[in-house]
TORVEX-355314 format. One record per residue (C-alpha): x, y, z; residue in three letters. Coordinates in steps of 0.5 Angstrom, whole numbers, padded with zeros to 4 digits, always signed. Layout:
// residues N
XYZALA;...
***
This chain:
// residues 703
+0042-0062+0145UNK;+0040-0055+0142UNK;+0034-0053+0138UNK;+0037-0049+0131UNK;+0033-0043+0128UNK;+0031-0047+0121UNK;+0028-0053+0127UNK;+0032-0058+0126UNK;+0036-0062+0133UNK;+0043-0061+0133UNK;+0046-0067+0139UNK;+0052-0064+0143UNK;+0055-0070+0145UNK;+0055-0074+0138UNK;+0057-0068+0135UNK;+0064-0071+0132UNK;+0060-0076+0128UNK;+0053-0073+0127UNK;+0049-0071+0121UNK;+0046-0065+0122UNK;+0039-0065+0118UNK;+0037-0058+0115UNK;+0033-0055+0111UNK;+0040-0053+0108UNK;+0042-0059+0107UNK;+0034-0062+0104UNK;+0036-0055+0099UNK;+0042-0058+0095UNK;+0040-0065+0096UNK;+0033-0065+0093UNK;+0034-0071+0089UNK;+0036-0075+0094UNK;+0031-0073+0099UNK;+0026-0075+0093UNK;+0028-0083+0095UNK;+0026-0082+0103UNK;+0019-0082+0106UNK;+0017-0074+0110UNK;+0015-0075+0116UNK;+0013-0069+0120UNK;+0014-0069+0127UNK;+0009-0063+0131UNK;+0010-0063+0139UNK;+0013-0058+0144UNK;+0017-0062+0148UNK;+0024-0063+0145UNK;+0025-0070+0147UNK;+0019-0073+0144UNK;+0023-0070+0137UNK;+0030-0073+0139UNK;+0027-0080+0142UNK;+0022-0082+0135UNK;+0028-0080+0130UNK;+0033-0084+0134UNK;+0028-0090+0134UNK;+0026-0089+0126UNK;+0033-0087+0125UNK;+0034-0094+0121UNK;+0027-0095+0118UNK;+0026-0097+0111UNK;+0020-0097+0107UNK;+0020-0100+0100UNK;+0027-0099+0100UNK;+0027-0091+0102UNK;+0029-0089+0109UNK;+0026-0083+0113UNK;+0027-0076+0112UNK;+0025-0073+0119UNK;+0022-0066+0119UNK;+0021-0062+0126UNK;+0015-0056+0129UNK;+0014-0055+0136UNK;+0008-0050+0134UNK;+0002-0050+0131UNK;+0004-0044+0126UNK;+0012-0046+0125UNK;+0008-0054+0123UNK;+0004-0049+0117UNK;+0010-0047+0114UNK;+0014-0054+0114UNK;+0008-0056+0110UNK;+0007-0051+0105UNK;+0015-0052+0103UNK;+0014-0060+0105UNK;+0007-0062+0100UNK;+0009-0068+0099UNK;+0009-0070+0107UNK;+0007-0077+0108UNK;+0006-0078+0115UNK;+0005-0072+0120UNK;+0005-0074+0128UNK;+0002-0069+0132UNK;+0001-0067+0139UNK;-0006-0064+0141UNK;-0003-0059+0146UNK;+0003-0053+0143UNK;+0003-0047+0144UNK;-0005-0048+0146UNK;-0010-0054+0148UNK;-0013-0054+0141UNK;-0007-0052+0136UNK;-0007-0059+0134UNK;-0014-0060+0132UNK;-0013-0053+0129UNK;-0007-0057+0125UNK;-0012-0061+0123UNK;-0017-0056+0120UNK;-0012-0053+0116UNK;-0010-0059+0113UNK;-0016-0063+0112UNK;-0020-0056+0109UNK;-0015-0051+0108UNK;-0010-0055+0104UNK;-0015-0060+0101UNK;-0010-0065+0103UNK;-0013-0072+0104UNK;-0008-0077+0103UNK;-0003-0075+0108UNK;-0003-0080+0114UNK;-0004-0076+0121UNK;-0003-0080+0127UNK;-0004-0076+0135UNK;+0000-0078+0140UNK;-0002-0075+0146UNK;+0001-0075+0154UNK;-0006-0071+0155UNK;-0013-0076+0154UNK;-0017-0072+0158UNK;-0016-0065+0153UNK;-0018-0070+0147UNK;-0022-0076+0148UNK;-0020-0081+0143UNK;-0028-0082+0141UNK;-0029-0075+0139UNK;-0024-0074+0136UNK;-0023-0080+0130UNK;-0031-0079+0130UNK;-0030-0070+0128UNK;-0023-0070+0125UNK;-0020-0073+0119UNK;-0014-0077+0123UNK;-0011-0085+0122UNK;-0009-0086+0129UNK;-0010-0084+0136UNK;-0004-0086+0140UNK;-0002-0085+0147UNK;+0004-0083+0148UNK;+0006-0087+0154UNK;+0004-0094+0150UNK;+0008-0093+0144UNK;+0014-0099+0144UNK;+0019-0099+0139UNK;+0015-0105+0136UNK;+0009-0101+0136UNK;+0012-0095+0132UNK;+0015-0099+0127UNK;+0008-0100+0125UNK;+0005-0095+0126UNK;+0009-0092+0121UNK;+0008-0098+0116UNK;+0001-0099+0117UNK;+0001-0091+0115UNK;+0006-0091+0110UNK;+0002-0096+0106UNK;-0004-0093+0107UNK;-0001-0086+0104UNK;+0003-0090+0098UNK;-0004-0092+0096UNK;-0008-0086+0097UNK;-0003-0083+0092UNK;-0003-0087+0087UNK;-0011-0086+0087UNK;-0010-0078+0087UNK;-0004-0079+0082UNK;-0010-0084+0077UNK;-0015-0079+0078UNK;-0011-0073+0077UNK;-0009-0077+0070UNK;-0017-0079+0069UNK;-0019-0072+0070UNK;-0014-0070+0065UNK;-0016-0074+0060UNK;-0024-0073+0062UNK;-0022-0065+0061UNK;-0018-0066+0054UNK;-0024-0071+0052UNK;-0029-0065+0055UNK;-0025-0060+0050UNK;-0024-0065+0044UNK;-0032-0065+0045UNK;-0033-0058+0044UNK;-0028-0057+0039UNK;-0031-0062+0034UNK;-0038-0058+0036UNK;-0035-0052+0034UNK;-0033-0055+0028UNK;-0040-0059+0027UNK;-0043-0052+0028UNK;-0038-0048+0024UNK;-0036-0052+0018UNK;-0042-0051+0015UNK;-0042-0058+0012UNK;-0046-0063+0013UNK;-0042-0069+0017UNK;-0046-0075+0018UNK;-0045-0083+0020UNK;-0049-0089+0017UNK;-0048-0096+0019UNK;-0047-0102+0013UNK;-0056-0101+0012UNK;-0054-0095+0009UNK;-0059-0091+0015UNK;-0056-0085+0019UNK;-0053-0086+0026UNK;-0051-0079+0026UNK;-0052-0072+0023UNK;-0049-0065+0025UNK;-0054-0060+0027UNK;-0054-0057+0022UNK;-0058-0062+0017UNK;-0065-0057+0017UNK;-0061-0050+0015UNK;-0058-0055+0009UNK;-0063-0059+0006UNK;-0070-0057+0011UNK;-0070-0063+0013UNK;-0069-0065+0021UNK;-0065-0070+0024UNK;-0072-0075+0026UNK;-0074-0074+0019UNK;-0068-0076+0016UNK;-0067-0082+0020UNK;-0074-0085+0016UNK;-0069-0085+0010UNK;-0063-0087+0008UNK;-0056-0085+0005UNK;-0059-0084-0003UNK;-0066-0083-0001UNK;-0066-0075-0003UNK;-0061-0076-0009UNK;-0064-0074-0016UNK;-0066-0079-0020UNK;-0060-0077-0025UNK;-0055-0079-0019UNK;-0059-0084-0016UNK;-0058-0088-0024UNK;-0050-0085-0025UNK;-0047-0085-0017UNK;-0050-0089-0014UNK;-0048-0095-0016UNK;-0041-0093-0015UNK;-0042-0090-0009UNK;-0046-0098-0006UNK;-0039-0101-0009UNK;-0034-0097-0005UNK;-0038-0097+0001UNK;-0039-0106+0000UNK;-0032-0107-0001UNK;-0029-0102+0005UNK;-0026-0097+0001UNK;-0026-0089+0001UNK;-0029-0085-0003UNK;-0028-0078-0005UNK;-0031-0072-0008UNK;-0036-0074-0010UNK;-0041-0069-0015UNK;-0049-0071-0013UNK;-0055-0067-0013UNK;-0060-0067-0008UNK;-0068-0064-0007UNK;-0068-0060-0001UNK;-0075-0060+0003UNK;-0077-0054-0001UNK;-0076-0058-0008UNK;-0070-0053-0009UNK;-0064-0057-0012UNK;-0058-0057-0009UNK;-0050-0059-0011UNK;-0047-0063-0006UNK;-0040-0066-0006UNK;-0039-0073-0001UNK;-0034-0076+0002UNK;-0034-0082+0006UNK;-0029-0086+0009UNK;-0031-0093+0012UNK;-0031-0096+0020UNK;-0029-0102+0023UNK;-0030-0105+0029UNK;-0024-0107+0034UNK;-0025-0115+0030UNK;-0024-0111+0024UNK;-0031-0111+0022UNK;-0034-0106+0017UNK;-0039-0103+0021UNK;-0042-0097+0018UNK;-0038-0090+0014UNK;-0037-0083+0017UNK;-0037-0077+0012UNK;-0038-0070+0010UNK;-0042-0067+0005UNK;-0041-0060+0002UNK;-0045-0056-0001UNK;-0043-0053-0008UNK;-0049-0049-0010UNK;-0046-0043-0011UNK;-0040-0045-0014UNK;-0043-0050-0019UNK;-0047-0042-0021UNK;-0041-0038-0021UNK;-0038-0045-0026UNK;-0045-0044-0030UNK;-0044-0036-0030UNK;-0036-0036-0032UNK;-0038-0041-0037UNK;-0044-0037-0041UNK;-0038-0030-0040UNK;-0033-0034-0044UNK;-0038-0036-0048UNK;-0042-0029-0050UNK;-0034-0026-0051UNK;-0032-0031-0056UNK;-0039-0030-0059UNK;-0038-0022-0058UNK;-0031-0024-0062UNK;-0034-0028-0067UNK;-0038-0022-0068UNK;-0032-0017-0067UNK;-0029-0020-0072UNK;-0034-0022-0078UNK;-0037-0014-0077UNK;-0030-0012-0078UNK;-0029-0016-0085UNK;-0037-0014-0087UNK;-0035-0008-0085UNK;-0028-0008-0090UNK;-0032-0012-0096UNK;-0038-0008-0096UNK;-0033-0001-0096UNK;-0029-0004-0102UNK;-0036-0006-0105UNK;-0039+0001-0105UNK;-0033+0003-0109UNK;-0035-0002-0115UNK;-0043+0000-0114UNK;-0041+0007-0113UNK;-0038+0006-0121UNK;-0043+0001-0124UNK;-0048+0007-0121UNK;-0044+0013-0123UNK;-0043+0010-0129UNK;-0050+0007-0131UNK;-0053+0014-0130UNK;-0047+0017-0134UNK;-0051+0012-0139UNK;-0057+0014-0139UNK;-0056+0021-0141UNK;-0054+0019-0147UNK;-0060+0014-0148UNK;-0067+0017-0151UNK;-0072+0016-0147UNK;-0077+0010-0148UNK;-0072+0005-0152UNK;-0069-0001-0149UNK;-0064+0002-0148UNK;-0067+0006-0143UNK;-0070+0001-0139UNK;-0064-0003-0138UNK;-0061+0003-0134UNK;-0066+0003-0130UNK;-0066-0005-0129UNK;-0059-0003-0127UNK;-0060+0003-0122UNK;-0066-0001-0119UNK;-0061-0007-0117UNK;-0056-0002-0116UNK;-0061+0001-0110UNK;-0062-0006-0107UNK;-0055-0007-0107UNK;-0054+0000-0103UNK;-0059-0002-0098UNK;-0057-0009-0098UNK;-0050-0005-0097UNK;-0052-0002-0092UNK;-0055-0007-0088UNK;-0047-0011-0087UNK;-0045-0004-0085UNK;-0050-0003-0079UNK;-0048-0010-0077UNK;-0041-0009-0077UNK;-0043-0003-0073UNK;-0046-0007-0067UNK;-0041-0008-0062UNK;-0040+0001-0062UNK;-0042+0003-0056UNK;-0044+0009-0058UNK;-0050+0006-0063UNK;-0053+0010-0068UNK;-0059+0013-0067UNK;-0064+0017-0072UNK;-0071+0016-0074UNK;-0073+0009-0078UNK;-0078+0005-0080UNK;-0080-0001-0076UNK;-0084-0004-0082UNK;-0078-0003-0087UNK;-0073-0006-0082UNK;-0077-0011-0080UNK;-0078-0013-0088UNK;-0071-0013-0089UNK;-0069-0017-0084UNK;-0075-0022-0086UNK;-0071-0023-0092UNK;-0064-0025-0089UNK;-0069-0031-0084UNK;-0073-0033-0090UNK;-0065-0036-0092UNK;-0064-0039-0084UNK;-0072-0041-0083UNK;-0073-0049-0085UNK;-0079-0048-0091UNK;-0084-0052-0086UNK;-0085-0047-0083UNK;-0089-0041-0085UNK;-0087-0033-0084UNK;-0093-0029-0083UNK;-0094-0022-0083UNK;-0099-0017-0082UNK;-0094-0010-0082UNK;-0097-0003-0083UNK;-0093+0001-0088UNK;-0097+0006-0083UNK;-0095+0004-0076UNK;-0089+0011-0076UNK;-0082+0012-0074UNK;-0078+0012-0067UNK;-0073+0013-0065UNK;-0067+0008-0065UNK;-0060+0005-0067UNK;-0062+0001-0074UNK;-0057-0006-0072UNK;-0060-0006-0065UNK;-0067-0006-0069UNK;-0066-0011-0074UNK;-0062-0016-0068UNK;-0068-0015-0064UNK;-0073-0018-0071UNK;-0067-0023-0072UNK;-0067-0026-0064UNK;-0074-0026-0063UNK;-0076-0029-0070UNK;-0070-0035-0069UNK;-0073-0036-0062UNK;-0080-0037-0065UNK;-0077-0042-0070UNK;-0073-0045-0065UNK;-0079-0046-0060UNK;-0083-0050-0066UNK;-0079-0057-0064UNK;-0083-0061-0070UNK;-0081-0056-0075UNK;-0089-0055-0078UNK;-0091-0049-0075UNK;-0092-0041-0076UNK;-0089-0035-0074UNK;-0093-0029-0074UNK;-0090-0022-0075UNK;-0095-0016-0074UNK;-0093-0009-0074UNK;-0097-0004-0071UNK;-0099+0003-0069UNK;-0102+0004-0062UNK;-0105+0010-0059UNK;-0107+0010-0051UNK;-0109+0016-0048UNK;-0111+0017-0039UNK;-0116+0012-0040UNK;-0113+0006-0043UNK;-0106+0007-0039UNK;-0107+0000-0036UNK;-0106-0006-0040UNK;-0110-0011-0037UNK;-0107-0017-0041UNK;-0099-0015-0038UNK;-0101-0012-0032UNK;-0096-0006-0034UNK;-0097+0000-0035UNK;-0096+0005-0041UNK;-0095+0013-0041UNK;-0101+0016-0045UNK;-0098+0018-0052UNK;-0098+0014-0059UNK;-0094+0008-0060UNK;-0091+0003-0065UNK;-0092-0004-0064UNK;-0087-0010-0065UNK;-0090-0017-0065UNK;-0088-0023-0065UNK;-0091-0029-0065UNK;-0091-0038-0066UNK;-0095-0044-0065UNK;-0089-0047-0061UNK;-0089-0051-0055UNK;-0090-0045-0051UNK;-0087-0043-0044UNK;-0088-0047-0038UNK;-0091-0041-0032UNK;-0086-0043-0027UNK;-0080-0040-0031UNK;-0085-0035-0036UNK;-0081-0029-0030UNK;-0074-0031-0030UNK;-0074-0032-0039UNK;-0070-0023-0038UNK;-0066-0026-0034UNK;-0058-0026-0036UNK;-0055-0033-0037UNK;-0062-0036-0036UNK;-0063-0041-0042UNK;-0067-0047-0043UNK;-0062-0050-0048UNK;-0058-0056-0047UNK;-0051-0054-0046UNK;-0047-0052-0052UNK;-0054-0049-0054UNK;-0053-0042-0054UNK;-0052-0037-0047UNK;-0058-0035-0045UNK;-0057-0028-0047UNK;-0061-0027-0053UNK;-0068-0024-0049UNK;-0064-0021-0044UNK;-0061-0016-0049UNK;-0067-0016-0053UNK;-0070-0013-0045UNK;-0065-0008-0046UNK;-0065-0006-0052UNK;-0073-0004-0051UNK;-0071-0001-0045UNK;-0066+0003-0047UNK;-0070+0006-0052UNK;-0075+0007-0047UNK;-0080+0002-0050UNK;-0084-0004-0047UNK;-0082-0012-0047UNK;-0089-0016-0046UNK;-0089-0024-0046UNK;-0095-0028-0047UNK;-0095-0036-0047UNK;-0099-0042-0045UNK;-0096-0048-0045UNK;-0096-0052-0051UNK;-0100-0047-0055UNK;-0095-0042-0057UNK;-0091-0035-0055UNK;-0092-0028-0056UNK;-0087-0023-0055UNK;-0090-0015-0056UNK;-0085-0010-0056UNK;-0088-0003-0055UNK;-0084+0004-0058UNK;-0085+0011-0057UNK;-0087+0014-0063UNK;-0083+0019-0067UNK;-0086+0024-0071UNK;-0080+0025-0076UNK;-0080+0032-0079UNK;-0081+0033-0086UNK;-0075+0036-0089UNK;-0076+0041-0096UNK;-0074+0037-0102UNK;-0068+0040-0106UNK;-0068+0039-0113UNK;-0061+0039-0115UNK;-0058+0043-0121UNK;-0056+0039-0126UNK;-0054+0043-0131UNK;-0052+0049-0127UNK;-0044+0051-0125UNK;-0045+0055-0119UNK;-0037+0053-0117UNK;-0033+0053-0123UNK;-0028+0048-0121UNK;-0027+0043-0117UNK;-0022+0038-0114UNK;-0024+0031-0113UNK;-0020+0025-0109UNK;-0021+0018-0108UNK;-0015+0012-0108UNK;-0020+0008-0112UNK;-0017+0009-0120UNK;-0025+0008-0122UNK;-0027+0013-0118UNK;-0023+0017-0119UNK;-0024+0018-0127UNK;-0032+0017-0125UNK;-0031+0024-0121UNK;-0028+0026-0126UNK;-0034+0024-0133UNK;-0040+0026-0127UNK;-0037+0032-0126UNK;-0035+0034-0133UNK;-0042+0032-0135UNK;-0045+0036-0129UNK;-0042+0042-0132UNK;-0036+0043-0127UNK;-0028+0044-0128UNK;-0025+0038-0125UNK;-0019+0036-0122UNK;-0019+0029-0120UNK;-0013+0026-0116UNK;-0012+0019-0113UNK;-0007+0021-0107UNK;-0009+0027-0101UNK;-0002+0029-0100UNK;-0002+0031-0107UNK;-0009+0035-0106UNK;-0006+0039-0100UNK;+0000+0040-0104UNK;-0004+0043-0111UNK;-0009+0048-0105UNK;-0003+0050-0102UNK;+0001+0052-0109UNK;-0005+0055-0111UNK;-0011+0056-0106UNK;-0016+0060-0110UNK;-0015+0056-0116UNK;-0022+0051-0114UNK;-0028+0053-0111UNK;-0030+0046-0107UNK;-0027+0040-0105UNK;-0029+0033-0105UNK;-0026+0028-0101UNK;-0026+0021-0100UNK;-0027+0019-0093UNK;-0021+0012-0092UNK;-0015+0013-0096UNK;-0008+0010-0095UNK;-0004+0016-0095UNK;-0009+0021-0090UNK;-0017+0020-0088UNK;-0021+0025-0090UNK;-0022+0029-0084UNK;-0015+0030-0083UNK;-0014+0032-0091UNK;-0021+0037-0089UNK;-0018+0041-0083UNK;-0010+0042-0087UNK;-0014+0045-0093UNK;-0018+0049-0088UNK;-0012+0051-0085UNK;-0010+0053-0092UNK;-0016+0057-0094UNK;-0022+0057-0089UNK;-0027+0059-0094UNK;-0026+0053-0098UNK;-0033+0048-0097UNK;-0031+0041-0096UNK;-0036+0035-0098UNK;-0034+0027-0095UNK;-0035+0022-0099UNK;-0036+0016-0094UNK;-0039+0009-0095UNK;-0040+0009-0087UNK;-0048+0010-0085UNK;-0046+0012-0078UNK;-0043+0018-0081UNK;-0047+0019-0087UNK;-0054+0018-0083UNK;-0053+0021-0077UNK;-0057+0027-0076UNK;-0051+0029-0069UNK;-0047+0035-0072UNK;-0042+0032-0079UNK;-0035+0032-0077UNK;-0030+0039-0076UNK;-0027+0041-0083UNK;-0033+0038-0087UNK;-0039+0042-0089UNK;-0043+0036-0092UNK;-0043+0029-0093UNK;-0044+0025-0098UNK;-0046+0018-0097UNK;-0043+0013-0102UNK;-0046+0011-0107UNK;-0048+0016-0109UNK;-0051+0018-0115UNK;-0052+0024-0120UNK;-0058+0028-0117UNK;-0054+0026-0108UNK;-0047+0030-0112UNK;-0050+0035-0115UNK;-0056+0037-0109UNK;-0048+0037-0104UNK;-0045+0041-0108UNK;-0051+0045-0110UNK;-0052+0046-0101UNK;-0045+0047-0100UNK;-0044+0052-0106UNK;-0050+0057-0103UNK;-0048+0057-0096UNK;-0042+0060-0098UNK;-0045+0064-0103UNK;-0041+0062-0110UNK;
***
């Protein structure tokens, strides 16, 4: 028998018919070798190793035989077991390469490796250098045996006995290693539904079949104010409003009675503090092992937000369609009162041409006037339409008006909308001044705050008071104490609007500015009318005051910087005067066209009256210097009169042009008129405006 490098026992006189055992032959037959028991036999005497593998040559355990393993020093049994973890059954010897190299083994084993299951059994020749007491009392053995008192018998079950005891232990390491995985997934699974409870920003909830909370995610109090203790005094429906108590409620009650899941449900809830809150409740129910519905488990959302951006989105497209309402009725407005001005200007024009040929004091004479006065009302009429086709312009008109005659006007057009149960009162001073402002956004200012008065008279008796004022506030009185806002010192025009309605309740009196913000039922409007009324005084560096009590009535007070508008010189127009000889008139309309023409005449000019501007440009450029002005109307089919302007500017540069438009925002303004026009002619005009443009332009050309 020889000893080979890799510690197997090679047996010269069986080696005809011997097996060798190697680590080789353990490499390239793992899976057999995974069928056989390890036992690791430690000892230096080699005989000890041949004798116990010839004894348990032929053993079985559970059907497996045995795989015999072999070191003879302390240090060569560490590497067999680092290769060999799964060894079942270690015999050792206490003295090797020295007294103690066994038990150092066993510390290796016992606290280095961890390794509690394999069975050690000493076998020792030497009792005295390790008494069997002490040593089973310090160190973690299965056996102590002597050597000497090892039968074949004995052996045999020794190792059973330790083979039994190994199979069992790692069955119970096996099971605890499967329990300590479950309990790590279970640990994991934990604090991932914690993350998930604390993150989500949902509330998860459970309650049992008496609709009481068993459970609530932690973060209950940052949804709702409320704490889990305080909860669990309620039940699932105790926080609902009274409107979802009455229409979810039952239905919810219904779903849970037959076990049935519920999903998306829309509710509002009170929170702590009052606030309403928009949940969205889904539940799912419970049952026990028996099939026994023991409760629901769900989730709840809050959807606050999104109902608001909703109710925003909403009130968007509502305000477009109501601005593309406007769009479109300002357009036709716009289109009919032009094409009106055109009759009016003739049954004006000709009216006057009338009434130079009647004498004075006949009945005659007072019809013209009758005739010219509706005409004057129907101009400004006119132009109420065209300021109101003007509104969606973001480059508003602004000049110097009254807020006392705006206002009038306006109260006629209410008058027609208000119901008659309800009085119009008005205390307007025709003395109050001017300001500063765009006349369509001051009329829309009147007709929001007057239809809001009378919206707030519910009953349909009441009045509406309307005051318009003069103010002067100087350092002292600076501080309005009755608004609590302050005022530059300086004069001011007052515009007061005032009902006997059901007032404004103090807890909403501060959001009334606000965009979108609206009392109305839905469907009822936008909540955008005193919104834009703010901005309308802001924008007109003005102040918006409210006052209301509630059931009494509301005052809204707007203040305007006062305008102290220039007096401009009056000029008489030369009637009977010629200073321009001839003159070249256009207009598309045939009507207007012979009334240019018979005013002209009857002004004393030559004129020439044309019904296409390509013809007017042709005629000026043949014959430049045959006229001495042109007239132009502003909108023709085949040119507009600015672009007729400049080509005859191009032709002859001192050649004064007058436009005729019916549009205010270009014969009001008081920005400068457009290039190529020296003066603009509002229609309708009459004999005195015609003969006072053409009498300005003829003597800034000095004809």
């Amino acid at each position: 028998m020889e000893k080979t490098e890799n510690n197997t026992i090679h047996f010269a006189e069986e080696q005809a018919g011997t097996v060798q055992i190697n680590h080789d032959q353990y490499a390239r037959n793992q899976k057999k070798n995974r069928q056989l028991w390890k036992i690791l036999i430690i000892d230096d005497e080699k005989d000890i190793h041949y004798i116990t593998e010839k004894v348990l040559s032929d053993f079985t355990f559970k059907g497996k035989g045995l795989l015999f393993l072999h070191a003879y020093s302390e240090k060569e049994a560490e590497k067999v077991i680092q290769e060999n973890p799964d060894t079942a059954i270690i015999l050792l010897d206490i003295v090797l390469e020295t007294e103690d190299a066994g038990l150092k083994f066993i510390r290796y084993i016992r606290q280095e490796l961890s390794n509690s299951i394999v069975q050690i059994v000493i076998r020792t020749g030497q009792p005295g250098h390790a008494p069997e007491q002490s040593i089973i009392e310090e160190y973690e053995i299965n056996d102590y045996r002597l050597k000497t008192e090892l039968t074949l018998q004995k052996l045999h079950t020794l190792i059973t006995t330790s083979l039994r005891t190994y199979r069992i232990k790692s069955k119970l390491k096996n099971e605890l290693k499967k329990i300590k995985k479950i309990e790590l997934s279970l640990r994991e699974s934990e604090n991932r539904f914690k993350d998930i409870v604390t993150n989500i920003g949902d509330w998860i909830w459970e309650i049992d079949t008496n609709f009481n909370y068993t459970f609530i995610s932690h973060n209950i109090e940052e949804l709702t104010g409320y704490s889990f203790d305080e909860l669990k005094r309620n039940n699932f429906f105790s926080l609902m409003s009274e409107e979802s108590k009455t229409n979810r409620s039952e239905f919810i009650t219904e779903k849970m009675s037959n076990g049935e899941p519920f999903t998306n449900i829309e509710i509002w809830e009170k929170k702590k503090n009052g606030e309403k809150v928009c949940l969205l409740v889904s539940g799912k129910p419970i049952w026990n092992e028996n099939h026994i519905l023991i409760g629901y488990r769900g989730v709840t959302k809050d959807i606050t937000d999104l109902k608001k951006a909703e109710t925003e989105k909403e009130a968007l497209i509502s305000q477009l369609r109501q601005s593309q309402k406007l769009e479109a009725i300002g357009t036709l407005a716009g289109g009919i009162a032009h094409d009106f001005n055109n009759i009016l200007g003739a049954i004006l024009g000709y009216t006057q041409l009338l009434q130079m040929d009647c004498k004075k004091n006949t009945k005659e004479m007072h019809y013209t006037k009758q005739i010219l006065g509706g005409c004057e009302r129907a101009k400004n009429l006119i132009l109420q339409i065209l300021d109101f086709s003007r509104y969606n312009i973001k480059d508003h008109l602004t000049i110097a008006v009254s807020p006392s005659t705006i206002t009038k006007e306006a109260l006629k057009l209410l008058r027609a909308s208000i119901p008659s149960s309800i009085k119009i009162k008005t205390e307007i001073s025709d003395n109050a001044g001017y300001i500063l402002a765009d006349p369509a956004q001051l009329h829309h200012v009147i007709m929001n705050l007057c239809t809001n008065a009378y919206q707030a008279i519910e009953d349909g008796q009441g009045t509406i008071t309307i005051k318009i004022n003069s103010l002067h506030i100087d350092r002292e009185s600076g501080f309005l104490s009755s608004t609590e806002l302050k005022l530059d010192p300086g004069d001011y025009v007052t515009l007061s609007v005032a009902d006997d309605g059901i007032g404004i309740d103090p807890d909403i009196i501060e959001k009334i500015f606000e965009p979108y913000f609206t009392t109305r039922r839905c469907g009822n409007g936008t909540g955008l009318g005193l919104a834009v009324v703010h901005g309308i005084a802001t924008q007109h560096n003005g102040l918006i005051t409210v006052k209301s009590i509630k059931g009494k009535g509301t005052e809204f007070v707007i203040y305007f910087p006062k305008y102290i508008k220039k007096e401009e010189p009056v000029i008489h127009a030369n009637i009977t005067g010629n200073k321009a000889k001839k003159i070249l008139f256009i207009d598309d309309d045939e009507a207007l066209v012979e009334l240019g023409r018979s005013m002209l005449t009857k002004l004393g000019y030559e004129a020439t009256a044309l019904n296409s501007g390509v013809e007017a440009i042709k005629m000026v450029q043949d014959n430049p210097f045959d006229f001495d002005i042109v007239i132009t109307d502003m909108t023709m089919p085949d040119i507009q009169g600015y672009q007729l302007a400049l080509k005859i500017k191009a032709i002859r540069q001192d050649l004064p042009v007058i436009l005729s438009t019916g549009f205010s925002n270009i014969a009001n303004s008081e920005k400068a008129t457009p290039k190529g026009i020296d003066v603009v002619l509002a229609k309708p005009f009459s004999m005195g405006s015609l003969a006072q443009a053409i009498d300005t332009s003829s003597t800034a050309y000095g004809i």
